[in-house]
C-alpha positions as CSV (number, residue, x, y, z in Angstrom):
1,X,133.2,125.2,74.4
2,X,130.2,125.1,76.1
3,X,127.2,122.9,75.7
4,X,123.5,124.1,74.6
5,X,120.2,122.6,74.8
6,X,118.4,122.5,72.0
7,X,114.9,122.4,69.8
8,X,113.9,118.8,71.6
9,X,113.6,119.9,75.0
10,X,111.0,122.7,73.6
11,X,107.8,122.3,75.8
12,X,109.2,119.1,77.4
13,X,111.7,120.3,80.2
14,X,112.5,116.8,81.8
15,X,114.9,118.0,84.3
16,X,117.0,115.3,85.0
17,X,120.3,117.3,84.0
18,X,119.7,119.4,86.6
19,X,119.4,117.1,88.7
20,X,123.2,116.0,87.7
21,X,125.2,119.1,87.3
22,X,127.7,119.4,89.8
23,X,127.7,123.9,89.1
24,X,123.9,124.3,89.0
25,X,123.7,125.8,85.5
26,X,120.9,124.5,84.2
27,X,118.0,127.0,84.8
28,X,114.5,126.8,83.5
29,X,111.8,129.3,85.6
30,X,108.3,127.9,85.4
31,X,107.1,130.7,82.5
32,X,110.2,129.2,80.8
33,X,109.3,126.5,77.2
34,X,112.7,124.5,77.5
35,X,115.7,124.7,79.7
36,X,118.8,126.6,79.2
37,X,122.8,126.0,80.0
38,X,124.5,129.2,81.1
39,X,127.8,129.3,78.8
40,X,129.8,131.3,81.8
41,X,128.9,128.6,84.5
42,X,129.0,125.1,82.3
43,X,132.2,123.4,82.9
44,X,132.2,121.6,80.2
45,X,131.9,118.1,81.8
46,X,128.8,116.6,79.9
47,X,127.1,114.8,82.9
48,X,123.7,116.8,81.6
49,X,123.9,114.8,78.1
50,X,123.2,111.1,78.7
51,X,120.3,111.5,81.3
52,X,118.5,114.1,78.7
53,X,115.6,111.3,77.7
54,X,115.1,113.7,74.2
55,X,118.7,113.6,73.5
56,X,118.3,117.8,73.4
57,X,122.1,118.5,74.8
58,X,125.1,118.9,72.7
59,X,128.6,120.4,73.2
60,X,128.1,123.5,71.2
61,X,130.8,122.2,68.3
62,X,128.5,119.2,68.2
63,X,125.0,121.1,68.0
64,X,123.0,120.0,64.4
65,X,123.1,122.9,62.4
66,X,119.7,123.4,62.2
67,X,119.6,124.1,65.6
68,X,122.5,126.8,65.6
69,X,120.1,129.7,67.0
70,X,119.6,127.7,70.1
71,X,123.3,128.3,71.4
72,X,121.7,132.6,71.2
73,X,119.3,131.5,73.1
74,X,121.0,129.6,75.7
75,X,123.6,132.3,75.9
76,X,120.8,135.5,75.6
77,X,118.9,133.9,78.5
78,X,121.2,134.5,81.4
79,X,121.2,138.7,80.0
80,X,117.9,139.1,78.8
81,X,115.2,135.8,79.7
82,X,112.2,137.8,77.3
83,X,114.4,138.3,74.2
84,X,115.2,134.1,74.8
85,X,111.8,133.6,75.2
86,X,111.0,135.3,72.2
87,X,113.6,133.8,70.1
88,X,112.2,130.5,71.4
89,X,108.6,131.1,70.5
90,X,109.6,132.1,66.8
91,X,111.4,129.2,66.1
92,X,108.7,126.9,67.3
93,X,105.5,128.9,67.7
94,X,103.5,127.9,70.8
95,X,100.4,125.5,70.6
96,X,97.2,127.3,70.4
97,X,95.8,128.0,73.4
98,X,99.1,127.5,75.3
């Protein structure tokens, strides 16, 4: 188990659950739309899920289903951060102009 940030933190990246994880695996570069938990480096302690203000963290068992491609996501980014970008941008499309 691992957990995954998900569709709320889209274009909102609050940061405070970096600012609590005791193994730094909460990465978001500035380019970045949300934030993303690397699955190797979580250890599973959920310190990251009650100071998320959009509620966007959930152990991956827990995750709404609609939001099941966000677990690729968090798990692509660490490999390949422009195939997680795109995967983010088709499942919500950028504001114009953005």
């Amino acid at each position: 188990m691992t957990y995954v940030i998900g569709q709320t933190c889209v274009d909102v990246k609050d940061k405070s659950c970096v600012e609590v994880c005791p193994v730094d695996c909460i990465i978001g570069a500035d380019e970045d739309r949300m934030l993303f938990i690397d699955p190797d480096e979580c250890i599973d302690c959920g310190a990251c899920v009650d100071p998320c203000p959009v509620d966007a963290i959930y152990a991956e068992e827990d995750l709404p289903a609609e939001w099941g491609p966000y677990t690729e996501a968090n798990r692509v980014y660490f490999k390949d951060k422009g195939a997680a970008r795109a995967l983010i941008d088709g499942l919500v499309p950028p504001a114009e102009g953005a």
